[in-house]
C-alpha positions in Angstrom: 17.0 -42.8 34.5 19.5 -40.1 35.1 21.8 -40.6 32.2 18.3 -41.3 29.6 17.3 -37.9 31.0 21.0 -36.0 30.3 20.9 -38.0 27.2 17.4 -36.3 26.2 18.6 -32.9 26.9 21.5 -33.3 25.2 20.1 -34.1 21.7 17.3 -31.2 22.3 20.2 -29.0 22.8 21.7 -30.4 19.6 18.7 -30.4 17.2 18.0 -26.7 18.9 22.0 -25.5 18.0 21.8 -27.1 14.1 18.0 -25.3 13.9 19.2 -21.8 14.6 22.7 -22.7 12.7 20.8 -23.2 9.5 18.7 -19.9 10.7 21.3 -17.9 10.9 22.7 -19.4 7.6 19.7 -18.4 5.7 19.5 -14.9 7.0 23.4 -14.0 6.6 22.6 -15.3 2.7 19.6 -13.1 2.2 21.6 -10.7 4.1 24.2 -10.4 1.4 21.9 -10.3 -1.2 20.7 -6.7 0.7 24.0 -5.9 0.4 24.8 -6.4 -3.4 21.2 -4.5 -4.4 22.0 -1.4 -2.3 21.4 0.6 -5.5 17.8 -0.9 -5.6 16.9 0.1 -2.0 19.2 3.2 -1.3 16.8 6.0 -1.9 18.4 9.4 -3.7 18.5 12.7 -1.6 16.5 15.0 -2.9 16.2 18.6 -2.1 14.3 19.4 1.8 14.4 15.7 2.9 15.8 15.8 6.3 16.0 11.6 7.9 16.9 8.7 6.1 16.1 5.3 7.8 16.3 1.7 6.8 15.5 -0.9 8.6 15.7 -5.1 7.9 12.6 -6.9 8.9 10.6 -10.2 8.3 6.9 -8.5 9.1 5.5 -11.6 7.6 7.3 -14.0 9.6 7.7 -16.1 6.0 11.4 -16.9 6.4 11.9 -14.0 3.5 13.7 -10.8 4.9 12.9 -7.2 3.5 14.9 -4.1 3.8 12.6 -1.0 4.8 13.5 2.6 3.0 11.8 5.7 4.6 12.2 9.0 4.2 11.0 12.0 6.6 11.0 15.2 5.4 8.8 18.5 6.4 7.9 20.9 9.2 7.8 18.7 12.4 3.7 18.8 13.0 2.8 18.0 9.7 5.7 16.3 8.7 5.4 13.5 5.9 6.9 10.2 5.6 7.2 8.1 3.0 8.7 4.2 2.8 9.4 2.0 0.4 9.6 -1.9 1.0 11.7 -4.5 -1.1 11.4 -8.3 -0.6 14.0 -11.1 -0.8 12.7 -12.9 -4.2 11.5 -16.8 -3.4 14.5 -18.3 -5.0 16.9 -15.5 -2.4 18.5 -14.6 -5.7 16.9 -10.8 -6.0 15.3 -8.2 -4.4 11.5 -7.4 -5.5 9.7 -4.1 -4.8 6.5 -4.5 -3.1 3.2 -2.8 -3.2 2.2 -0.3 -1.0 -1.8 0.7 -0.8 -2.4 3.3 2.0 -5.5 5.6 2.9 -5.7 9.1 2.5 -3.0 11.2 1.7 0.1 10.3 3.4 1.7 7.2 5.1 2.1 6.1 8.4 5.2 7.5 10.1 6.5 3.7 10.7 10.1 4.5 12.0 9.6 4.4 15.4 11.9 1.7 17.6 8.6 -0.4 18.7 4.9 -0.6 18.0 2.2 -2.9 19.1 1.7 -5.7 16.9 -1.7 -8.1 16.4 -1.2 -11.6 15.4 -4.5 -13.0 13.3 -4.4 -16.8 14.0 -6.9 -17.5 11.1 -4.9 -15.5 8.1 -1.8 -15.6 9.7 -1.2 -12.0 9.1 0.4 -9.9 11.3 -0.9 -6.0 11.7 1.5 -3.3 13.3 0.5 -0.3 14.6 1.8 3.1 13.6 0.6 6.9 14.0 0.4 9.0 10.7 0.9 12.7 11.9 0.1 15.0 9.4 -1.3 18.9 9.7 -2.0 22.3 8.6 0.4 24.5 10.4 -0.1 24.4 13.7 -3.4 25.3 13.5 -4.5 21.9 12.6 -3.0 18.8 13.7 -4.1 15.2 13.0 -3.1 12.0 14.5 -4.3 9.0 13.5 -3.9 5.1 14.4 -3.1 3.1 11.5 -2.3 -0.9 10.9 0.1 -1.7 9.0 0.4 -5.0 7.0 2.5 -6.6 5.1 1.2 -10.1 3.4 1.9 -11.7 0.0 4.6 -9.5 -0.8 2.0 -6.5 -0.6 2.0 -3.7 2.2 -1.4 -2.1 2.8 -2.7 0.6 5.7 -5.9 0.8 7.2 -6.7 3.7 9.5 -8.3 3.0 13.0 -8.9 6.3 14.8 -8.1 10.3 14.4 -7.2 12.1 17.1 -7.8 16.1 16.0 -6.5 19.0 17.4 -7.5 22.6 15.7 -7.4 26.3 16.7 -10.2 28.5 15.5 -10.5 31.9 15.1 -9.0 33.9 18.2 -8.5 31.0 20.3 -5.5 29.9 21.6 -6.4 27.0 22.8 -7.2 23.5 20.2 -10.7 22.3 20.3 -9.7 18.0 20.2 -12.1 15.8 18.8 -11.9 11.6 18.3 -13.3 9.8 15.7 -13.3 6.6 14.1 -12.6 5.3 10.5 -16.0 5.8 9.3 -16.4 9.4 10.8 -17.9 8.8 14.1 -17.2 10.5 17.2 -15.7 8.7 20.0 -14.2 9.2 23.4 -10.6 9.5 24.4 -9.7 6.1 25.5 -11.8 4.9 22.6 -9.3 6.2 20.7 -6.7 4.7 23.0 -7.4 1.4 22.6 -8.7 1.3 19.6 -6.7 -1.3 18.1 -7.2 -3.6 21.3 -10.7 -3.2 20.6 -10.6 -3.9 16.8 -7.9 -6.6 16.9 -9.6 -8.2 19.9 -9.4 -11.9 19.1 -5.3 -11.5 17.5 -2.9 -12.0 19.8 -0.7 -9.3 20.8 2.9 -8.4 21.0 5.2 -5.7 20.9 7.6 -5.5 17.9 10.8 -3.6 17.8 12.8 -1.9 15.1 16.3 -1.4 14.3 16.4 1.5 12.4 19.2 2.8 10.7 19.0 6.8 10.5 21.2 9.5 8.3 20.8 13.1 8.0 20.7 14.4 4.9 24.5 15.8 5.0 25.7 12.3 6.2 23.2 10.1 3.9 25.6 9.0 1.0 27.8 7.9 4.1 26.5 4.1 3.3 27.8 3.8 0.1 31.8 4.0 1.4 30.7 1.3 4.0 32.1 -0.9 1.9 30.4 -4.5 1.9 31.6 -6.3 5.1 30.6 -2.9 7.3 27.6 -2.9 5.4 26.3 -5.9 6.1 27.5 -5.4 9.6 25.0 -2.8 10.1 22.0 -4.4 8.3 22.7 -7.6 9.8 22.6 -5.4 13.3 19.2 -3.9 11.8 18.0 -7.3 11.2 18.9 -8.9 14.8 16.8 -6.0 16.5 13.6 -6.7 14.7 11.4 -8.1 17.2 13.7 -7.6 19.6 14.9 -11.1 19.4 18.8 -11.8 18.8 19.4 -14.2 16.0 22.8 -14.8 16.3 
């Protein structure tokens, strides 16, 4: 019984090692195909942007990596951010750029190491959460809870919650206010747990990032990487995401 039993955990251990072998295989290929389109995803400096990120995520969990572009740029209470998110094509060949539909005026600041994630079991989409700060000097300040999702090679926000925070007249002191998506006042934690509440039958999890930042001064450092260091660091992106090491 001993030997059936070693003999069992053996070829577990076996059919586990050549499962994550031909993982790892597919993701170093897709990888490389990040590499070779880094004029496709390598956004241009223009003048006042401050932070450059990238990041290399499967948000879908459908076997296809994409490579995140974001760019912050702005005073820091109403800063703006804006990201742009290419797929690995079906036959892992090319990169294709996806759609991104978002509320209101700006997008969600997404480059942050970790957000809560919910995990519909029915559509088997996944929904991130993210803040979008935005603002009218200091004077006004808005902070609002928005999913993100990323599905059929399409990336759309929908906002949650607002947290406000605005001086008026002589006072020194911000008048805060919580409402939901449709304009209603609600209370503090409301706005909290928002998400808990409206994702209430997804499961939840916490996803991590592996964002790769540059200054403006240092931003066109990527392109004397050279490929092997580049792929390196995207491939160290990559093994972040989720916080779960794929190597």
């Amino acid at each position: 019984m001993k030997k059936r039993t070693v003999a069992l955990c053996l070829a577990v251990v076996l059919v586990f090692s050549v499962f994550c072998g031909c993982q790892n295989a597919k993701a170093n290929k897709q990888l490389s195909v990040i590499v070779d389109n880094i004029n496709t995803w390598l956004m241009q400096v223009e003048k006042g942007t401050t932070i450059y990120s990238y990041a290399v995520t499967d948000m879908d969990h459908n076997g296809r990596l994409e490579v995140i572009a974001s760019q912050n740029y702005g005073a820091a209470a109403s800063s703006t951010t804006e990201s742009v998110f290419y797929e690995i094509s079906e036959d892992e060949k090319s990169l294709v750029k996806c759609d991104y539909t978002y509320e209101g005026e700006s997008q969600a600041d997404i480059m942050i190491e970790s957000a809560d994630c919910y995990e519909d079991r029915e559509t088997g989409n996944f929904y991130y959460i993210f803040t979008d700060d935005s603002g009218n000097g200091f004077r006004e300040i808005y902070n609002t809870k928005v999913a993100v999702c990323f599905a059929d090679g399409k990336v759309t926000e929908q906002r949650l919650a607002t947290k406000a925070a605005i001086i008026e007249g002589e006072n020194e002191e911000p008048t805060i206010t919580y409402t939901d998506a449709d304009g209603n006042a609600i209370t503090e934690d409301e706005y909290k747990y928002i998400a808990d509440e409206y994702f209430k039958d997804c499961k939840k999890t916490t996803a991590s990032f592996g964002w790769k930042g540059f200054t403006y001064a240092n931003h066109s450092q990527m392109t004397t990487y050279g490929d092997s260091k580049l792929l390196e660091v995207l491939k160290d992106s990559y093994n972040k995401f989720d916080g779960k090491d794929k190597d």
